[in-house]
MARGU-855470 format. One record per residue: x, y negated, z of N, C-alpha, C, O in turn; residue in three letters. Coordinates in steps of 0.2 Angstrom, whole numbers, plus 2048, in hexadecimal, padded with zeros to 3 digits. Each point is the difference from the previous one (the first is absolute). Example, Ala and Ser with C-alpha at 12.3 -4.5 7.8 and 13.67 -1.06 7.14 Angstrom:
2
84281C8277FC7FA8008047FA800805801803ALA 7F97FA7F98047FA8017FC7FB8038037FA801SER 
//
This chain:
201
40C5384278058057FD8008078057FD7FF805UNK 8068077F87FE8058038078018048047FB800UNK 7FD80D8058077FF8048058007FC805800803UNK 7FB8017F78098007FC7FD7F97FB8018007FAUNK 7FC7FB8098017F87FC7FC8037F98047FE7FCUNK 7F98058027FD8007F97F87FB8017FE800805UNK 8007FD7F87F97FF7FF7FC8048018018067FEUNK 7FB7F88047F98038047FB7FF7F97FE7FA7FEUNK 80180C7FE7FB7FE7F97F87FE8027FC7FC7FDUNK 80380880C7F97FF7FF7FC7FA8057FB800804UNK 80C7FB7FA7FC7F88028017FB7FC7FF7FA801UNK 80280A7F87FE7FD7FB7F98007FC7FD8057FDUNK 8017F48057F67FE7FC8008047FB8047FE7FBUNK 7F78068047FC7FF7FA7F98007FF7FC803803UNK 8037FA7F87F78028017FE8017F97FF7FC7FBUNK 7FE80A8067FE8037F77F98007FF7FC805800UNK 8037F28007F87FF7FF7FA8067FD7FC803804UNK 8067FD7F57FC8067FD7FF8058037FB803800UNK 80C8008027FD8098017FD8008077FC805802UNK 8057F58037FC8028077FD8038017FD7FF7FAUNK 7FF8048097FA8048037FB7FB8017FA8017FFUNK 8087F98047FB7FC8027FD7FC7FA7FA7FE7FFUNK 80B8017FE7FC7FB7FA7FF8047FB7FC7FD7FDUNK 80480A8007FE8037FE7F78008017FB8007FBUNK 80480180E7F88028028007F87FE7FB8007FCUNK 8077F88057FC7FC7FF7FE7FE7FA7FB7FD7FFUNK 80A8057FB7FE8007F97FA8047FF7FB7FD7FEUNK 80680B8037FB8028017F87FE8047FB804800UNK 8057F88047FA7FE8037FC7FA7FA7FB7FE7FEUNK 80D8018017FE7F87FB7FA8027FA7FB7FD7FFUNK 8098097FE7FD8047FA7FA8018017FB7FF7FBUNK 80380580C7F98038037FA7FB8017FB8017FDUNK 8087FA8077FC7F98017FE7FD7F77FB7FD7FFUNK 80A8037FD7FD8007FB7FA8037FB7FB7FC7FDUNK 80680B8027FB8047FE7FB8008017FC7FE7FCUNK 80280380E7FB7FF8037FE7FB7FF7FA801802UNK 8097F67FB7FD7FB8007FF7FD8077FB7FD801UNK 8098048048007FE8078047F87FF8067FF7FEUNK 7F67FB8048017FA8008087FE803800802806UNK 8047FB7F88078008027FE7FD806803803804UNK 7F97F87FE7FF7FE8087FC8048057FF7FE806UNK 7FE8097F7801805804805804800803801806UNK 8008027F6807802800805800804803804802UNK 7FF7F38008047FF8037FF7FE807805800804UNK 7F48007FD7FD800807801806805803800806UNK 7FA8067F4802807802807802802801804804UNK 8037F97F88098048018017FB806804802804UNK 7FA7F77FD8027FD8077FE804806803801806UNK 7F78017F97FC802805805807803803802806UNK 7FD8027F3807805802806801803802804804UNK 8017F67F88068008058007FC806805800804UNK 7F37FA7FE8017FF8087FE807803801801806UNK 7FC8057F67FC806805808803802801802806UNK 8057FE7F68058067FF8067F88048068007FEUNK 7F87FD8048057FC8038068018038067FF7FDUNK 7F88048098048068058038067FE804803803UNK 7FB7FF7F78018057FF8077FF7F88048037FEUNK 7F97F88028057FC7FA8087FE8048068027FFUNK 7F87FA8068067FF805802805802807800800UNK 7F68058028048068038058057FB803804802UNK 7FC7F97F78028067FF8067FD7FC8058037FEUNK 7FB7F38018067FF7FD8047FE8068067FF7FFUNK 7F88028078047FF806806807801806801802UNK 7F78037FC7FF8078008088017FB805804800UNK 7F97F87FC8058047F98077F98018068007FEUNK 7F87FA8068057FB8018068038078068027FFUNK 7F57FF8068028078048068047FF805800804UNK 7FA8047F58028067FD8097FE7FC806802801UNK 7F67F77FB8067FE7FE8077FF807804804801UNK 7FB7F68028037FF806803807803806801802UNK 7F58017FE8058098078048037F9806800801UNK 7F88027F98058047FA8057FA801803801805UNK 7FE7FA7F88067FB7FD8027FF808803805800UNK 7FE7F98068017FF806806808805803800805UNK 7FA8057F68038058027FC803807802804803UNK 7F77F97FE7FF8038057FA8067FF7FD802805UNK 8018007F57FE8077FF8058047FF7FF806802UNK 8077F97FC805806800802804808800805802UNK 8027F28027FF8028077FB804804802802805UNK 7F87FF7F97FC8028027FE8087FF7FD804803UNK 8077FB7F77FF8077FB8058048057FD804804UNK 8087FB7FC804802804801801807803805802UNK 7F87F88037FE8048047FB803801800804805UNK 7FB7FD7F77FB8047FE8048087FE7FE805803UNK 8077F97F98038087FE8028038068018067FFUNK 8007F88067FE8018067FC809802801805803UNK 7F97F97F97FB8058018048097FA7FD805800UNK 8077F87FE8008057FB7FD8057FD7FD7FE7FBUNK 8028078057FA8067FC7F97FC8027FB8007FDUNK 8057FE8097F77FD8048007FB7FA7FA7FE7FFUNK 80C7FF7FD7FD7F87FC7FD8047FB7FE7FB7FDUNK 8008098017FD8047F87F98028057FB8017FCUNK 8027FE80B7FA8018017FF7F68037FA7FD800UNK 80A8018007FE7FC8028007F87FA7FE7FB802UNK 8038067F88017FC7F97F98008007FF7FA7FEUNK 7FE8078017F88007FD7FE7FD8067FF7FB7FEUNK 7FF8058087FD7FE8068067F87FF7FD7FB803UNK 8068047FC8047F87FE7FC7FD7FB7FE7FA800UNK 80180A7FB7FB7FC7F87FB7FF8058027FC804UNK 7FA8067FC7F88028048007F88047FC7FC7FFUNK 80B8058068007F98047FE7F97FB7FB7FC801UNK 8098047FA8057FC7FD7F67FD7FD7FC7FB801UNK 80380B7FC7F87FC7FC7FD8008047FC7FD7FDUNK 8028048087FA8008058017F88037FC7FC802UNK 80C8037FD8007F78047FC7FD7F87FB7FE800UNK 80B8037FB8007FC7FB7FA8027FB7FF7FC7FAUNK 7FF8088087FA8017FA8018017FB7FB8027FCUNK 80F7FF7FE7FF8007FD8078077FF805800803UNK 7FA8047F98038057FE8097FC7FD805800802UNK 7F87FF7FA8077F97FD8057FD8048067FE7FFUNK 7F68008068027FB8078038068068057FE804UNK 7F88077FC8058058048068037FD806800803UNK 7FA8017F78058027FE8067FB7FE806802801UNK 7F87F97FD8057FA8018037FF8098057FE802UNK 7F68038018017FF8078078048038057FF803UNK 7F98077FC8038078038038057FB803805801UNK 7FC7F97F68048057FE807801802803805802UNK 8017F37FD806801802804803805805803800UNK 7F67FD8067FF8038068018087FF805803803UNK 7F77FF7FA7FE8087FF8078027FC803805800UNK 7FD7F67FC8078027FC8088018048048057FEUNK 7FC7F88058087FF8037FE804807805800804UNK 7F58037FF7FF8058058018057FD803805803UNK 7FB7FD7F68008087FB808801800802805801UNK 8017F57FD8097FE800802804806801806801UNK 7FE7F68038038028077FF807803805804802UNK 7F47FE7FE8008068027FF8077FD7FE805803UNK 8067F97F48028087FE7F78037FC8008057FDUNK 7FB7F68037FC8037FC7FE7F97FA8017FA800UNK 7FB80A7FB7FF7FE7F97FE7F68027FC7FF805UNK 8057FE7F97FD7F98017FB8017FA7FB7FE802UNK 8058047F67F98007FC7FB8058057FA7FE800UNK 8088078037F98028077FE7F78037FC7FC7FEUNK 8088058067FE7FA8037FE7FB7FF7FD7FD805UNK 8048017F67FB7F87FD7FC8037FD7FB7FC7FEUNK 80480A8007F88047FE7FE8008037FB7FD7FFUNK 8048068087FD8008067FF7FC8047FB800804UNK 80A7F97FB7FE7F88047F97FF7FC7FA7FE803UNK 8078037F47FB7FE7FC7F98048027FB7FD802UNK 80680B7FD7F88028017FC8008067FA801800UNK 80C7FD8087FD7FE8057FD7FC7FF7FB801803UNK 8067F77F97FD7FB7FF7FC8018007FC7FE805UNK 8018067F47F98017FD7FC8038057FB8027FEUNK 8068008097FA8058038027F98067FD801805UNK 8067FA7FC7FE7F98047FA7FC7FC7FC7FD803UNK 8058047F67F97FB7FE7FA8008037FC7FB801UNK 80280D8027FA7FE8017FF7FE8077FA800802UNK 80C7FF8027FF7FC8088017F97FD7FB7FC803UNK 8098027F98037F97FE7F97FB8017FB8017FDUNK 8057F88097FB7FE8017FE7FC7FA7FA7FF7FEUNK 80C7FD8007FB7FE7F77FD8047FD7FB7FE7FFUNK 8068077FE7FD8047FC7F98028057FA7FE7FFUNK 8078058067F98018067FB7F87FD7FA8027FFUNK 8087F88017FD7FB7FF7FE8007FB7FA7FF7FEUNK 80A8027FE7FE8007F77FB8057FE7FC7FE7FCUNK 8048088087FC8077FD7F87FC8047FB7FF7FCUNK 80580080C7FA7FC8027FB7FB7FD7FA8007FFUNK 80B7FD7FF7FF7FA7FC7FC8007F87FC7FD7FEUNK 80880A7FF7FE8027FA7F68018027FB7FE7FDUNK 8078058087F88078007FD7FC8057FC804803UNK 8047F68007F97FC8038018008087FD7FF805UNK 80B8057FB8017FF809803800802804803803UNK 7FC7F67FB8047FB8058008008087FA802802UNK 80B7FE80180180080A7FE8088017FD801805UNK 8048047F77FF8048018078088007FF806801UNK 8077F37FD8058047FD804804808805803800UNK 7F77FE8068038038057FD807801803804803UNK 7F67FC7F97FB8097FE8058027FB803805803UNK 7FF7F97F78048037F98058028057FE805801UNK 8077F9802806801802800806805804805800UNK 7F77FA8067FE8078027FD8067FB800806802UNK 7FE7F77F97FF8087FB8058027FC8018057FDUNK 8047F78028078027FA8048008058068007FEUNK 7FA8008078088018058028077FF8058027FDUNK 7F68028078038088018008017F88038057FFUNK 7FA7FA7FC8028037F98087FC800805804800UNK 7FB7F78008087FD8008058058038058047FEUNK 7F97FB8088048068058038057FD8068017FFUNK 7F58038008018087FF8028017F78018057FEUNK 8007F67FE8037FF7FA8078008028058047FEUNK 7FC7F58058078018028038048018068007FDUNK 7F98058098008068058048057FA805803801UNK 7F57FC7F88038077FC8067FB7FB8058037FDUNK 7FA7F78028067FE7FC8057FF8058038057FDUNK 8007FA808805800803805809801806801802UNK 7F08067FC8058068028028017F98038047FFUNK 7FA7F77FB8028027F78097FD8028058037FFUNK 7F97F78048097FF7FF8038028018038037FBUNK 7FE7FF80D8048058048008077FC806804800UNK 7F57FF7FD8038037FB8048027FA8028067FEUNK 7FD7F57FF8047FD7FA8087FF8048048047FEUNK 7FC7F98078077FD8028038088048067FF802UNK 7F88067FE8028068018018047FA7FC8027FCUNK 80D7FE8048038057FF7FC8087FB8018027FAUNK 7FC80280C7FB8068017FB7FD7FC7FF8037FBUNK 7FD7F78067F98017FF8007FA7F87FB7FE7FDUNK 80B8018037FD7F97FC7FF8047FA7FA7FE7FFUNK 8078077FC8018017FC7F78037FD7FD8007FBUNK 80180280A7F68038017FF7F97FE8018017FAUNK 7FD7F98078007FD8007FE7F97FC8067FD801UNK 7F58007FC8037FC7F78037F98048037FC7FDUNK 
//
């Protein structure tokens, strides 16, 4: 329950088989391996093989979203939120440098946002600026963490034949990460101004 005793809606199960993202791609593999005429006992081989490769990366990211649950229903991202507003006008440069975090651990855009939107929300509360900025900004920070994020680094290696090499990739996408940031942190900070936000889409 929430602080005035109401029901908490979102620890209520559900699971909407069909429309998932994930059973969608394995429907879709099912159909491909058919066309192709790929043997069911290579098929199944292959998607084993896949998810022992994304093992770590599978854990981390429902760890991630279990995580997310626990701190939103627990009350302890509002607390948090709440000291972070702390930062006041600094929180509109500093929201997108939080997503960037959040995917860089979890690898996944979905998983920071669940992790930290609530967070971004009740700090935007607090400190007098827009919270739709700021869980836009937790979000597009995410996207410029993917290309640090060491599963995806793993996945991208692994795709193209170089494997144990995800330590070169990460030295060539750092500073592009960096200096993306750099300018989405000064796009917020200018939206979240008064003066500037209106230049601004």
């Amino acid at each position: 329950m929430d602080a005035d005793g109401d029901p908490v809606g979102a620890n209520v199960f559900t699971w909407p088989v069909v429309s998932t993202g994930g059973t969608l791609v394995l429907l879709a593999g099912v159909i491909t391996a058919i066309v192709l005429g790929v043997h069911a006992r290579v098929a199944v081989r292959e998607w084993a093989a896949t998810v022992h490769e994304l093992r770590f990366a599978i854990l981390t990211v429902t760890s991630v979203l279990a995580l997310a649950y626990v701190m939103n229903l627990s009350g302890q991202a509002a607390t948090i939120g709440h000291f972070v507003a702390a930062a006041g006008a600094g929180l509109a440069f500093l929201s997108p440098v939080l997503g960037r975090f959040g995917v860089a651990v979890s690898g996944s855009d979905t998983s920071a946002n669940v992790l930290f939107g609530a967070l971004q929300v009740t700090a935007a509360e607090e400190s007098g600026l827009s919270s739709e900025l700021l869980a836009a900004a937790n979000s597009s920070g995410g996207v410029l963490g993917k290309m640090i994020s060491p599963q995806n680094l793993t996945i991208a290696c692994a795709a193209v034949g170089l494997a144990g090499r995800e330590g070169d990739l990460l030295r060539r996408v750092l500073p592009w990460s960096l200096g993306l940031l750099l300018v989405m942190c000064l796009i917020v900070v200018g939206q979240s101004s008064p003066v500037l936000g209106w230049m601004l889409p």
